[in-house]
Residue frames as a rotation matrix with the C-alpha (Angstrom) as fourth column:
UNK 1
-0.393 0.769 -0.505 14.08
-0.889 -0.178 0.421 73.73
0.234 0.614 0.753 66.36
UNK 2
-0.625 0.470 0.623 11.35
-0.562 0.282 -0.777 71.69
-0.542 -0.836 0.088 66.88
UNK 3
-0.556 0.540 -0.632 9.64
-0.695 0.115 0.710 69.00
0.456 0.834 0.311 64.48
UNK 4
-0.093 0.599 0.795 6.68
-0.449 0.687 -0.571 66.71
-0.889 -0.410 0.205 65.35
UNK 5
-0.865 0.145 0.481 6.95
0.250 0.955 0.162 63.12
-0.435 0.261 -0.862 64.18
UNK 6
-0.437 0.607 -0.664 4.35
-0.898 -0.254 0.359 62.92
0.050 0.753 0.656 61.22
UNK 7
0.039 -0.078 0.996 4.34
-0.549 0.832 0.087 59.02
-0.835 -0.550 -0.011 61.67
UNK 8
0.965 0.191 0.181 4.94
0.074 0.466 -0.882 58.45
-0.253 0.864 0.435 57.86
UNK 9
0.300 -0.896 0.328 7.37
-0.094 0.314 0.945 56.68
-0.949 -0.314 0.010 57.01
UNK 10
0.940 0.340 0.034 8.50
0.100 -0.178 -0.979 57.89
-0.327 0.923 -0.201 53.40
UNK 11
0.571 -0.681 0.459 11.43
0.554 -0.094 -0.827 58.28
0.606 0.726 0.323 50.63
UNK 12
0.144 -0.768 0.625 13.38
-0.789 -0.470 -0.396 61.27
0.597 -0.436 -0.673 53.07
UNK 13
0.447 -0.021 0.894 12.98
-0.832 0.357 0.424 58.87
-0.329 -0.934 0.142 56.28
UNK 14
0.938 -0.211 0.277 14.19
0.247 0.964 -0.102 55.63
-0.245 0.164 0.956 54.18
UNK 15
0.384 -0.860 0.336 16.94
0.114 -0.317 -0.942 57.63
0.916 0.400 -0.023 52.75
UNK 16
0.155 -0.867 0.474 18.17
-0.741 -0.420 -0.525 58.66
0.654 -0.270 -0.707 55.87
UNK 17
0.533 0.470 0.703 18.19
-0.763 0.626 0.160 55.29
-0.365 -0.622 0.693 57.04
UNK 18
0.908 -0.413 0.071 19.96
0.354 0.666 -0.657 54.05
0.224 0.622 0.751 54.89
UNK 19
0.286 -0.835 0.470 22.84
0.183 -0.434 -0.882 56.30
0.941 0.339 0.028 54.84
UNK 20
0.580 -0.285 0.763 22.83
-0.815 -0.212 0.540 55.78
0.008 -0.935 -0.355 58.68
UNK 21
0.773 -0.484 0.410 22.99
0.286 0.843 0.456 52.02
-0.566 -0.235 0.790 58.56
UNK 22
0.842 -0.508 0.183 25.89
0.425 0.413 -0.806 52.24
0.333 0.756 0.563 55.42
UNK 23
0.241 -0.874 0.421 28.08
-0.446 -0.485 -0.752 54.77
0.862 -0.007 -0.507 57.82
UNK 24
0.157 -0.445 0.882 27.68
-0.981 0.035 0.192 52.53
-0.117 -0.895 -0.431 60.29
UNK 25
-0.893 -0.426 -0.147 28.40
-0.426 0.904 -0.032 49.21
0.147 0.034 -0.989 59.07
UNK 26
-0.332 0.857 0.395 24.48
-0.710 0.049 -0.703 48.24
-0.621 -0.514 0.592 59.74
UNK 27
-0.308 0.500 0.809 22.00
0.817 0.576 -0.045 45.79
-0.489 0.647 -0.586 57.76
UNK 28
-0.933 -0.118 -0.339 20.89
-0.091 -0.837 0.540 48.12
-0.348 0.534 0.770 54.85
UNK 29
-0.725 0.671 0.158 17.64
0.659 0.606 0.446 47.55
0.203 0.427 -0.881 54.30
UNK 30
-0.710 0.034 0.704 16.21
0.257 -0.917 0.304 50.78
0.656 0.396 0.642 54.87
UNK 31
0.393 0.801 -0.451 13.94
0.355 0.321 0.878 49.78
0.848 -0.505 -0.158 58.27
UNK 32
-0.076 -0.485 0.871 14.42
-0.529 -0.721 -0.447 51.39
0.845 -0.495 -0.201 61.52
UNK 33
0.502 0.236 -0.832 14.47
0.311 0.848 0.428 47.57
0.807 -0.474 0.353 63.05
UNK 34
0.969 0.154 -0.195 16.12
0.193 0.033 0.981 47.12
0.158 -0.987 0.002 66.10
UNK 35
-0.003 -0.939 -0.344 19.75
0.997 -0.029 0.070 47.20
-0.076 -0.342 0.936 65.35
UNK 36
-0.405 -0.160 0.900 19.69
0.555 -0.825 0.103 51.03
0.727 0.542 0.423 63.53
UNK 37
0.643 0.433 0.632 17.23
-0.027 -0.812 0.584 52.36
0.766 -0.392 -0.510 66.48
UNK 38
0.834 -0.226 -0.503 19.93
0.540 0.515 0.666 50.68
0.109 -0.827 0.552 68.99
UNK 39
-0.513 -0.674 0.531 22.60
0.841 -0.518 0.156 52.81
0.170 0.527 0.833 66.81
UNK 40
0.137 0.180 0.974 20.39
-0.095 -0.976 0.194 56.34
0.986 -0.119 -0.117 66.94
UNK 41
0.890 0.302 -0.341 20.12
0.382 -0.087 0.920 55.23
0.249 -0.949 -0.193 71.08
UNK 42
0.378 -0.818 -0.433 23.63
0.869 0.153 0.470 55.08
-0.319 -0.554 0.769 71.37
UNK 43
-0.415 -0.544 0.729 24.67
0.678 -0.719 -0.150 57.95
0.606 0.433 0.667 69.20
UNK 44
0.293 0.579 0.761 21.85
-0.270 -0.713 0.647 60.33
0.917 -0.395 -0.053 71.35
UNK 45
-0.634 -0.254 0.730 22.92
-0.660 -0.315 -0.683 59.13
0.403 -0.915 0.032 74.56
UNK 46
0.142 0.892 0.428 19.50
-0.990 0.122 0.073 57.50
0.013 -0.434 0.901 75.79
UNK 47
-0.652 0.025 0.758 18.91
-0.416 0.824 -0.385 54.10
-0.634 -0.566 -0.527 77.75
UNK 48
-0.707 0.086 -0.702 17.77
-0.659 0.281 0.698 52.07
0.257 0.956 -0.142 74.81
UNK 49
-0.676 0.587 -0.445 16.09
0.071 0.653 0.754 49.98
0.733 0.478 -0.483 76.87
UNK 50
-0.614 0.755 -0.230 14.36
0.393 0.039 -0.919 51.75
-0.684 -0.655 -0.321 79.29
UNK 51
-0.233 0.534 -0.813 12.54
-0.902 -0.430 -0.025 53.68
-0.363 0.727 0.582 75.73
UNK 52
-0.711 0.454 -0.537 11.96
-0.285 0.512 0.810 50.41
0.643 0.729 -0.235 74.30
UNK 53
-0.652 0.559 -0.512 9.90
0.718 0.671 -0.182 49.39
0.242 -0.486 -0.840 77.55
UNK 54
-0.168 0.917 -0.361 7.83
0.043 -0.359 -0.932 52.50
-0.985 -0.172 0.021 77.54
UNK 55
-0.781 -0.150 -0.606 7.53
-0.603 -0.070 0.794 52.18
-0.161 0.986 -0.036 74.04
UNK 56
-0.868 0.156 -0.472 6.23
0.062 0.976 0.209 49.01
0.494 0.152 -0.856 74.24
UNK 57
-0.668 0.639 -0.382 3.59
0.613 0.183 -0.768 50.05
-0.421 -0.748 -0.514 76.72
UNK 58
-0.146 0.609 -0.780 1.95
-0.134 -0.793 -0.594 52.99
-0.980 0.017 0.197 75.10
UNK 59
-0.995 -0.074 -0.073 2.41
-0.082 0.131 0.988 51.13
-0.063 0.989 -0.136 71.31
UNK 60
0.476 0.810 0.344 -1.22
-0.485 0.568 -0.665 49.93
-0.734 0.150 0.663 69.90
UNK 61
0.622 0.044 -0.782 0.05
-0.642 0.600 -0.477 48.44
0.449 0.799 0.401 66.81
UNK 62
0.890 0.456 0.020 1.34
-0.452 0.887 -0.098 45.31
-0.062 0.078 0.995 67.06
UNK 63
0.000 -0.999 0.050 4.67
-0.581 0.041 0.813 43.82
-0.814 -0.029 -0.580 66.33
UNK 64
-0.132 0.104 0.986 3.16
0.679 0.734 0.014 41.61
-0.722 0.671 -0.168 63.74
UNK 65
0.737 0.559 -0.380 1.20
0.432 -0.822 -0.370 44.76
-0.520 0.108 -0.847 62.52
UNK 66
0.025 -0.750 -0.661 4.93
-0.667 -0.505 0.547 46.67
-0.744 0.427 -0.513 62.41
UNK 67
-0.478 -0.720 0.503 6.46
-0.101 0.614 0.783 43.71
-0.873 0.323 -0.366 60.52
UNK 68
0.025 0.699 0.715 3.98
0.858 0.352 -0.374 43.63
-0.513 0.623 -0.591 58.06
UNK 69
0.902 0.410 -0.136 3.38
0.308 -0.831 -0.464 46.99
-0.303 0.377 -0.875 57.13
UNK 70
0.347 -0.839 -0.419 7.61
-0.721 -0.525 0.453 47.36
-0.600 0.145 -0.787 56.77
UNK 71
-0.550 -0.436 0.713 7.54
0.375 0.633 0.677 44.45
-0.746 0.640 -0.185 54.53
UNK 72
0.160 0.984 0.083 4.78
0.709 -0.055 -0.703 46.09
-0.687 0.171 -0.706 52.70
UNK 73
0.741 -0.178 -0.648 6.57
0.028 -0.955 0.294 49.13
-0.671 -0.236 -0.703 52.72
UNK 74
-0.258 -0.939 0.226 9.88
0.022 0.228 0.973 47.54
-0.966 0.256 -0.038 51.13
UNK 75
-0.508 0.112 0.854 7.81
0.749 0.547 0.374 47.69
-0.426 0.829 -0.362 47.68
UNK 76
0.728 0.242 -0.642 6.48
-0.074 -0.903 -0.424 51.33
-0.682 0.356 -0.639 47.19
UNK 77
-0.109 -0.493 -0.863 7.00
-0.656 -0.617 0.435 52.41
-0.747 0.613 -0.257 43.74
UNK 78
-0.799 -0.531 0.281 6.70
0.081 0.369 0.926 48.99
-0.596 0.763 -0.252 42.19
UNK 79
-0.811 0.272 -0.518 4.65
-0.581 -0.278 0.765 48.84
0.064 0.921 0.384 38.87
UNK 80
-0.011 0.953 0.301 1.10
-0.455 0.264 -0.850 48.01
-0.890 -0.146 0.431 39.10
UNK 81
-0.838 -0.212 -0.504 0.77
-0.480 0.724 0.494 44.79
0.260 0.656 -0.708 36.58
UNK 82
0.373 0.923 -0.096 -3.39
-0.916 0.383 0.119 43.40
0.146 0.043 0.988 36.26
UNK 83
0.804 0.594 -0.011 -3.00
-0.547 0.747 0.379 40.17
0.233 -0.299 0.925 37.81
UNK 84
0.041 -0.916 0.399 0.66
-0.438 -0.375 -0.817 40.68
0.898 -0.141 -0.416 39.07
UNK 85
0.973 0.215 0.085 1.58
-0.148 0.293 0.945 38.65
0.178 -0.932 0.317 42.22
UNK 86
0.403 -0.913 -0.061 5.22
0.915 0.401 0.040 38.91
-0.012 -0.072 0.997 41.99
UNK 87
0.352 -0.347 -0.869 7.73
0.234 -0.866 0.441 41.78
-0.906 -0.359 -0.224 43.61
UNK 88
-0.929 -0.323 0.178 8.29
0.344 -0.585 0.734 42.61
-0.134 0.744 0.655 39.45
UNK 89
-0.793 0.556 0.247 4.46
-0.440 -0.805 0.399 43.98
0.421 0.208 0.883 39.38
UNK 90
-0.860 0.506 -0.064 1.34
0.235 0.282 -0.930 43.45
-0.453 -0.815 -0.361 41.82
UNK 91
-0.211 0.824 0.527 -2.45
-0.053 -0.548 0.835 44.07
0.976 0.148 0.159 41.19
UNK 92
-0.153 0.119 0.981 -4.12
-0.885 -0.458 -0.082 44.97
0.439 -0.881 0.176 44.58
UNK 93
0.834 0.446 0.325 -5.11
-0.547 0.749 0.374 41.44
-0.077 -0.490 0.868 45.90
UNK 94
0.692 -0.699 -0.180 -1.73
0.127 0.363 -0.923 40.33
0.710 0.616 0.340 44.37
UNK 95
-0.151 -0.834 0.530 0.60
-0.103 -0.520 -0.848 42.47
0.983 -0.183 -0.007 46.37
UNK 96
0.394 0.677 0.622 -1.83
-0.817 -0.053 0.574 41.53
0.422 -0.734 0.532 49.60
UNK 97
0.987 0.156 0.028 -1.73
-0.159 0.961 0.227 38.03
0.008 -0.228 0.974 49.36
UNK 98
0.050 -0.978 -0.201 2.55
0.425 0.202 -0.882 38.17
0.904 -0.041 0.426 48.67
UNK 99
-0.016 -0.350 0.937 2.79
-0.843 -0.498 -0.201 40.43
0.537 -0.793 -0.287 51.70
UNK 100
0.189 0.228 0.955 0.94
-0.933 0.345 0.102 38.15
-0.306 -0.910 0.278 54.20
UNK 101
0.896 -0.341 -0.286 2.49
0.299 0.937 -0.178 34.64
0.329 0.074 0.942 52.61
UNK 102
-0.133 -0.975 -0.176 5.94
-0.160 0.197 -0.967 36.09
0.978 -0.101 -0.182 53.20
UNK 103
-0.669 -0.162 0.726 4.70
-0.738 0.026 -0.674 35.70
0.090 -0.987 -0.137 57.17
UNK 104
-0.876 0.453 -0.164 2.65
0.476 0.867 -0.150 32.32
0.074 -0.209 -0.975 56.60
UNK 105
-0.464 0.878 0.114 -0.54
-0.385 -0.084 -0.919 33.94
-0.797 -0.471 0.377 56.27
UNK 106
-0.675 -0.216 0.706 -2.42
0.612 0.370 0.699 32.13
-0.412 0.904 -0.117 53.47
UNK 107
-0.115 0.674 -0.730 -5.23
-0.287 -0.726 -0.625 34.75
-0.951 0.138 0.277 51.84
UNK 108
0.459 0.409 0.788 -7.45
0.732 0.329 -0.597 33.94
-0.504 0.851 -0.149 48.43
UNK 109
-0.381 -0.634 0.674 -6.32
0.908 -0.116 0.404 35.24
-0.177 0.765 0.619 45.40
UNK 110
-0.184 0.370 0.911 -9.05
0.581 -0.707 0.404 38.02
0.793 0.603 -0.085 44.52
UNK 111
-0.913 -0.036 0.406 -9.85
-0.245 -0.747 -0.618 41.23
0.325 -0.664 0.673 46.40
UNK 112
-0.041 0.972 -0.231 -13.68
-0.715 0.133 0.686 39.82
0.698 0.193 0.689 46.47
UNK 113
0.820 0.117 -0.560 -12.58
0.238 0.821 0.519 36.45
0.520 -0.559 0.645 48.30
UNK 114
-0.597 -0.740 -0.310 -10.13
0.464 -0.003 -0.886 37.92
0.654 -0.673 0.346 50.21
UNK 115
-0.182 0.874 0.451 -13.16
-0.769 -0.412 0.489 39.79
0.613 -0.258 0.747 51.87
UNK 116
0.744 0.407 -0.530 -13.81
-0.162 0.879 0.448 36.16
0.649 -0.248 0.720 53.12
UNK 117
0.019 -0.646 -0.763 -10.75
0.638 0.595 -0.488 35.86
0.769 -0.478 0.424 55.04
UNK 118
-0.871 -0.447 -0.203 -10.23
0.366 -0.313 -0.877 36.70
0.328 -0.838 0.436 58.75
UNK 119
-0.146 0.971 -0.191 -13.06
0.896 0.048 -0.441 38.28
-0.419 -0.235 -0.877 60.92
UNK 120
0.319 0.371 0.872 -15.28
0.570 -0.810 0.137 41.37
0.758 0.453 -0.470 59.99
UNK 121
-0.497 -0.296 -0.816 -13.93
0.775 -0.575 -0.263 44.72
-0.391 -0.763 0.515 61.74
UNK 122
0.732 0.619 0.283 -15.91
0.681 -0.653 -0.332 47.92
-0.021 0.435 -0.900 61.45
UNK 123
0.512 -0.360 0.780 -14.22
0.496 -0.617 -0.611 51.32
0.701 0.700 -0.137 60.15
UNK 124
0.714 -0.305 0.630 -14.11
-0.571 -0.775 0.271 52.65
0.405 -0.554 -0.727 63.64
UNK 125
0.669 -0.443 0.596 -11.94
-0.365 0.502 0.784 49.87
-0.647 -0.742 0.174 65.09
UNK 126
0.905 -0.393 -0.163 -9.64
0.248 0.799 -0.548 49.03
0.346 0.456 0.820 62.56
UNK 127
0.589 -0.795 -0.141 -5.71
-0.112 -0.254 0.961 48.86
-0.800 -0.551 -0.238 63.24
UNK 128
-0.206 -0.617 -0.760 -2.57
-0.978 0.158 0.137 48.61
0.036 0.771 -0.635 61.03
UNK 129
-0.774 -0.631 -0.058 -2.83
-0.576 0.662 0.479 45.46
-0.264 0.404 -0.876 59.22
UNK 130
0.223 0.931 0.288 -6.55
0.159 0.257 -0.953 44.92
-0.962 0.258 -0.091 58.77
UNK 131
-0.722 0.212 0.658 -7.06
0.687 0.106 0.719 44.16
0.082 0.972 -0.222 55.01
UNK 132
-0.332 0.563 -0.757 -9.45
-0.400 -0.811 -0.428 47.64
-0.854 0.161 0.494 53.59
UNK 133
-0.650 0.019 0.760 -12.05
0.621 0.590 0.516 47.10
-0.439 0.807 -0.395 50.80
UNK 134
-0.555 0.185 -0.811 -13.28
-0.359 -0.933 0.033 49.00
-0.750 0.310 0.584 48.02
UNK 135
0.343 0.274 0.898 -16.02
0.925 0.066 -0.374 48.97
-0.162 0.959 -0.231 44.99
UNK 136
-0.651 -0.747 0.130 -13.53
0.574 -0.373 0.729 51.16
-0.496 0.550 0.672 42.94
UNK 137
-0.767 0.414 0.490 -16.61
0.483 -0.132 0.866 51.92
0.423 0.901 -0.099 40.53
UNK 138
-0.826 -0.544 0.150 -18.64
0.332 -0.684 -0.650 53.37
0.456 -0.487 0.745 42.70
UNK 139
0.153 0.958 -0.244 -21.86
-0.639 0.284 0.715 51.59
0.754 0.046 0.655 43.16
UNK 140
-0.541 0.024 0.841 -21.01
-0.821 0.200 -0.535 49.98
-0.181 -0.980 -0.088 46.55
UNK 141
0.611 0.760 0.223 -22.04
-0.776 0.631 -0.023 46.69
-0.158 -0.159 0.975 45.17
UNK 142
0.913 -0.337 -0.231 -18.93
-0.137 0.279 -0.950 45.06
0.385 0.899 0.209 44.37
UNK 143
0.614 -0.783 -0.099 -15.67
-0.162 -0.248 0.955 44.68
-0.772 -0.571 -0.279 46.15
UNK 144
0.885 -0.137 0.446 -13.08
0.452 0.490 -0.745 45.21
-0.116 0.861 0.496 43.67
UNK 145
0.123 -0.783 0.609 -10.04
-0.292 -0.615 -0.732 46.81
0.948 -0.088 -0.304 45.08
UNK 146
0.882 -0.262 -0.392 -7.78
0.440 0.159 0.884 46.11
-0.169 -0.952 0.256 48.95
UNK 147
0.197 -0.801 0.566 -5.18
-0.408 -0.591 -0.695 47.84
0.891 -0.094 -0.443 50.42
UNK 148
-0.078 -0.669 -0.740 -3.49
0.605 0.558 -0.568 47.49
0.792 -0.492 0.361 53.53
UNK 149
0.759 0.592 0.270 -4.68
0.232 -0.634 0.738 49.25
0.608 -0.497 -0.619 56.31
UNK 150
-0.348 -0.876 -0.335 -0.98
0.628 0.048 -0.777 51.05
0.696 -0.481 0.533 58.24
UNK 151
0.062 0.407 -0.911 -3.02
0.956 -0.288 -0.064 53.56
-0.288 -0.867 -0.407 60.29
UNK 152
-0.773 -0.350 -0.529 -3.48
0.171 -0.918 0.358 57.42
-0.611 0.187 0.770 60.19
UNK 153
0.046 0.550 -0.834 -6.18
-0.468 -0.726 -0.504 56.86
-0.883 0.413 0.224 57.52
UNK 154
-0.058 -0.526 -0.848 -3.84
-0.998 0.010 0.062 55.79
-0.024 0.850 -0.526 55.11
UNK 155
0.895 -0.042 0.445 -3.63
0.012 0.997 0.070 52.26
-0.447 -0.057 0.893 53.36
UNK 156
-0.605 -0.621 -0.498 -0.54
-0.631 -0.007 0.775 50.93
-0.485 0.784 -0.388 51.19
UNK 157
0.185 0.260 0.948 -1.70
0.215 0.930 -0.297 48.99
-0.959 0.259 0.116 47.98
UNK 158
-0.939 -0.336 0.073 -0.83
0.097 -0.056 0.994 48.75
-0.329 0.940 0.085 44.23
UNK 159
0.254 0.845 -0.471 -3.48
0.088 -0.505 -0.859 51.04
-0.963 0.176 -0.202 42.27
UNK 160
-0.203 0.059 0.977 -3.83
0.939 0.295 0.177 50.97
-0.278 0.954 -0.115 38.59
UNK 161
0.843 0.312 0.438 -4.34
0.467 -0.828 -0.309 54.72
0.266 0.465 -0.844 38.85
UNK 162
0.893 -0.415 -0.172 -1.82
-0.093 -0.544 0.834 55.16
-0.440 -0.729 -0.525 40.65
UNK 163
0.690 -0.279 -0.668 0.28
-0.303 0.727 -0.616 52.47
0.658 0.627 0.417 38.26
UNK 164
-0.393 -0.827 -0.403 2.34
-0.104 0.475 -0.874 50.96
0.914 -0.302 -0.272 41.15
UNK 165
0.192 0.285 -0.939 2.37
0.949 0.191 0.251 50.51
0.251 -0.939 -0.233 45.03
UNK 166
-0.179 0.199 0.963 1.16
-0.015 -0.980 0.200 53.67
0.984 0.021 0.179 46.53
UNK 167
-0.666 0.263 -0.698 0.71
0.746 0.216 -0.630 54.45
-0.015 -0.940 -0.340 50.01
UNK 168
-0.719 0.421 0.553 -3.10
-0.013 -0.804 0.594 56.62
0.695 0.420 0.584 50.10
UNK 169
-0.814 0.458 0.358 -5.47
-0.517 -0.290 -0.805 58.36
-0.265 -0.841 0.472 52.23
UNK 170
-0.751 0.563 -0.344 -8.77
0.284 0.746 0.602 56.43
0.596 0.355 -0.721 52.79
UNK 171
-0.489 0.437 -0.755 -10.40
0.812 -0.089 -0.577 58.88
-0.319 -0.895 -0.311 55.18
UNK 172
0.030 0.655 -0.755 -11.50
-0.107 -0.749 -0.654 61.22
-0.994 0.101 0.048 52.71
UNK 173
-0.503 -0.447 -0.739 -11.70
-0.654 -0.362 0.664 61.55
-0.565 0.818 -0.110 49.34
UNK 174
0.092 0.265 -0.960 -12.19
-0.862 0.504 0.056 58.51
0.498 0.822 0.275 46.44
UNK 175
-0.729 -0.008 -0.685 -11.59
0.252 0.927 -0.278 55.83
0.637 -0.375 -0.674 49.15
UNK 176
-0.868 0.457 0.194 -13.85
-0.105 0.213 -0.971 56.97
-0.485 -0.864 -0.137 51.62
UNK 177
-0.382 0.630 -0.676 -16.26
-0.892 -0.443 0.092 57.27
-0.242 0.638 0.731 49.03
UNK 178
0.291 0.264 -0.920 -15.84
-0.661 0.751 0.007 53.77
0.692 0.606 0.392 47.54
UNK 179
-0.898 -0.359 0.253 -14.83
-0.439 0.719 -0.539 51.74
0.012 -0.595 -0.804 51.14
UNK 180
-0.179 0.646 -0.742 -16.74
-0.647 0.490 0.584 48.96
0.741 0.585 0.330 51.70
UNK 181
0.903 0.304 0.304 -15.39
-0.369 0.184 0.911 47.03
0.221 -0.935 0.278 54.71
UNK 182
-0.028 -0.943 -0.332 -12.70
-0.790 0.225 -0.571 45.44
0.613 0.246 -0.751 56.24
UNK 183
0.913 0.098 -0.396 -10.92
-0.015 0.978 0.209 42.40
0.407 -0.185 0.894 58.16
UNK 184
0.026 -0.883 0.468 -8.62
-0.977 0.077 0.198 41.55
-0.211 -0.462 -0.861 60.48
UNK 185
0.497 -0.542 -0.677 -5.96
0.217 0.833 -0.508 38.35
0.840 0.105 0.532 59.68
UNK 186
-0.466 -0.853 0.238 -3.42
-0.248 -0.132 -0.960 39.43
0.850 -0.506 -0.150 62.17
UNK 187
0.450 0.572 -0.686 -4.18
0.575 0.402 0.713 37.95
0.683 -0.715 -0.148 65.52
């Protein structure tokens, strides 16, 4: 049987990550970093590093991009908390601005002035890690909402409807509706 790679990286895929690294003696930390994919190479057979060097060639996202978006990642589920900037509860500009400090990036506190940081990208050109903005309310006059931008469509951010960190489509629906614009920090 035959499955095609979805490219979301969810609850089944962390689980079985985990329960690779813990039978093998791995970091546990639920990321398919380099040691754990070095561990699937070796268990499958396959020249680990001739795949990481076409890997590398045919990636677009980044390596900063990755690293971000799997620290990001490490926090689905927590509790959405109105002016929350700590990994016990986030509001959306909150849970931004902790991501990109844990890699030295500094970003403003509010989803509004975070708008202000990095350069303007348009909808068609963004990549993983571009910062996504939203007037929630739905009068496009207002930024009052960011997410993380991981590709596919999809952002991660902590949603008060959602009450926690949520990973959500932004290519239809109530985000495309209410996007606004975005930015790129990541060089």
């Amino acid at each position: 049987m035959k499955v095609k790679p979805t490219g979301y990286y969810g609850d089944i895929t962390r689980g079985a990550v985990l329960k690779l690294q813990k039978k093998y003696d791995l970091l546990q930390d639920g990321i398919a970093g380099k040691q754990t994919l070095g561990k699937l190479d070796s268990l499958m057979g396959r020249d680990a590093a001739a795949d990481a060097k076409k890997a590398s060639t045919s990636r677009s996202t980044s390596r900063a991009a990755e690293d971000v978006i799997n620290y990001a990642r490490r926090y689905l589920g927590v509790k959405y908390v109105w002016g929350g900037s700590t990994s016990k509860g986030f509001d959306c500009s909150g849970f931004v601005q902790y991501v990109y400090k844990h890699f030295g990036i500094k970003l403003n506190r509010t989803s509004a002035t975070q708008a202000k940081n990095g350069s303007h990208v348009k909808k068609a050109n963004l990549k993983p890690g571009d910062l996504v903005f939203f007037d929630t309310n739905g009068k496009r006059s207002r930024i009052n909402h960011v997410g993380i931008y991981i590709g596919d469509g999809k952002m991660i951010h902590s949603s008060s409807y959602y009450k926690g960190v949520v990973i959500t489509d932004i290519s239809s629906g109530f985000y495309a509706k209410t996007y606004m614009t975005a930015r790129r920090v990541l060089k």
